[in-house]
C-alpha positions in Angstrom: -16.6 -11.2 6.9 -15.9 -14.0 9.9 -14.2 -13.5 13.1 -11.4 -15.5 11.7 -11.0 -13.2 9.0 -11.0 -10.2 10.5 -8.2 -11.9 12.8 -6.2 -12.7 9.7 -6.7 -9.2 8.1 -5.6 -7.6 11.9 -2.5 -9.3 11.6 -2.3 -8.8 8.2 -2.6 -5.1 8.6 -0.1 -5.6 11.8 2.7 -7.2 10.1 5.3 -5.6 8.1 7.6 -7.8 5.8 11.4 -8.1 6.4 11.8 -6.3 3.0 9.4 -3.4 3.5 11.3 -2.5 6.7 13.7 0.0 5.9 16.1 -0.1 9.4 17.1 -3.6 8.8 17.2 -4.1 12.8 17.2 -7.7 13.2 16.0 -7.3 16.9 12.8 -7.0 15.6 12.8 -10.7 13.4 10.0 -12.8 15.1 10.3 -16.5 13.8 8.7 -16.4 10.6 11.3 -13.7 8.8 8.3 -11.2 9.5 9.0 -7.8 11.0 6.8 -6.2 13.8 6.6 -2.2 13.7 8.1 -1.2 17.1 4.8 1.1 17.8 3.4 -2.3 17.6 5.5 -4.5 20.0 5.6 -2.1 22.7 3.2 0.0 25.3 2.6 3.9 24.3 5.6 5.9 25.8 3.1 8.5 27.0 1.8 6.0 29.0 4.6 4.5 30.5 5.9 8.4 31.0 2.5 9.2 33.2 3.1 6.3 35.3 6.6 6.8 35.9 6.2 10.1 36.6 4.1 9.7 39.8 6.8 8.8 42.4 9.0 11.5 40.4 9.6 14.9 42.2 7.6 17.9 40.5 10.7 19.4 39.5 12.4 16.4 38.3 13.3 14.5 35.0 13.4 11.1 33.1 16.1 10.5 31.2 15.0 9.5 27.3 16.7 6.2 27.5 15.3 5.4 30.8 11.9 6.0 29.9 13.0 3.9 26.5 14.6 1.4 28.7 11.2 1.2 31.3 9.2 0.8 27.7 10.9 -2.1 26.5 10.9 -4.1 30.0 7.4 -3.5 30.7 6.1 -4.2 27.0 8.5 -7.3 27.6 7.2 -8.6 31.1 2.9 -8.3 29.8 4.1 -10.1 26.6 5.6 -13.0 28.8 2.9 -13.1 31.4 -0.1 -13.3 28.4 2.4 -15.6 26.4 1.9 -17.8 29.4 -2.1 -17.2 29.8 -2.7 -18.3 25.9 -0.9 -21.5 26.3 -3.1 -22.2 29.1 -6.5 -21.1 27.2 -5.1 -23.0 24.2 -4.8 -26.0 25.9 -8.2 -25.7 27.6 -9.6 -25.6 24.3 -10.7 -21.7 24.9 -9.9 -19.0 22.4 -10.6 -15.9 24.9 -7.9 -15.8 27.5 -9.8 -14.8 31.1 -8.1 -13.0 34.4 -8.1 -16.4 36.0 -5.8 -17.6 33.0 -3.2 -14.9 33.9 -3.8 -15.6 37.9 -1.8 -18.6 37.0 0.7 -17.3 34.6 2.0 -15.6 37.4 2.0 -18.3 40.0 3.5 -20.5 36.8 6.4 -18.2 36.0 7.2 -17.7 39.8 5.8 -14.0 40.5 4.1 -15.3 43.3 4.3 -11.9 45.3 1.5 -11.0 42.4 -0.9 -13.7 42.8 -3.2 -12.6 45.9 -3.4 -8.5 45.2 -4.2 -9.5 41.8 -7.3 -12.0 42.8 -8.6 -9.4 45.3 -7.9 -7.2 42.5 -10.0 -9.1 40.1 -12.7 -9.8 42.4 -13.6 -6.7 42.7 -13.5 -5.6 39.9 -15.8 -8.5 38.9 -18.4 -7.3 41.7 -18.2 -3.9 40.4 -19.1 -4.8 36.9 -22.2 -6.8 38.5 -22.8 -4.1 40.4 -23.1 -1.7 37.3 -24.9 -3.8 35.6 -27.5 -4.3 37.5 -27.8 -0.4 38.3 -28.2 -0.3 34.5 -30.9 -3.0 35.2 -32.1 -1.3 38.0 -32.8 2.0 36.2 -36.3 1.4 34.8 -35.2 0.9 31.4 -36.6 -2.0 29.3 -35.7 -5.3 29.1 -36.1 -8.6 28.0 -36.2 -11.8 30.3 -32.5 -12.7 29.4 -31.2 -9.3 30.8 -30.7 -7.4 27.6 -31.9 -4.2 27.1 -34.7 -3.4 24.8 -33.0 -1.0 22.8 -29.9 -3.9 22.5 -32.5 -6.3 20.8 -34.2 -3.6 17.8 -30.3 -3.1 16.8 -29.5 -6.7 16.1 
């Protein structure tokens, strides 16, 4: 099966019809009278729930609706920054959106605050990937002129 297939199947898979969903909650209508599950359209609540539970006292408690409430806004505010980050891949003719890409979805949308922690951010993490990899290089394994390791090649 292509790439573009298995896109199409993901979203396939994704998608729920407007008659198959039983709440009938129209806040949930994207533009082409197809439904989005809600687990689908935002973050894991555990997630959000570990992360707003740092700056929480030991003994204290989130509210259900405000960690509902947190859920929504943040699901909300990463769909508007990649929305951003696509259009600009899109009309570079690129189909994988890149850190760089996002970089300027926040400088676009005004969340200018953002920008420079997230490119020292991002270079770093770059080096550290480079880093790792050449440890991995590094290590005595095998590999071929191009980088790859042996084992990478006999799989293919």
């Amino acid at each position: 099966m292509s790439n573009s297939e298995d896109s199409q199947q993901y979203l396939n898979d994704m998608l729920v019809k407007e008659e198959d969903e039983a709440s009938g909650d129209e806040s949930d209508k994207q533009d082409g009278g197809i439904m989005l599950r809600e687990q689908d359209r935002f973050l894991p609540i555990c997630n959000i729930i570990k992360i707003m539970k740092v700056p929480v006292p030991q003994n204290g408690k989130i509210a259900k609706d405000a960690r509902e409430c947190i859920q929504e806004c943040v699901s909300e505010f990463i769909s508007f920054i990649s929305s951003e980050a696509i259009e600009r891949s899109v009309a570079e003719n690129r189909k994988t959106v890149n850190g760089d890409d996002l970089l300027v979805a926040f400088s676009n949308l005004g969340f200018d605050n953002y920008v420079e922690p997230l490119s020292i951010y991002l270079q770093k993490y770059r080096e550290s990937n480079k880093s790792d990899r050449n440890l991995f290089l590094d290590a005595g394994y095998p590999h071929n002129e191009d980088g790859s390791s042996a084992n990478e090649a006999g799989k293919q």
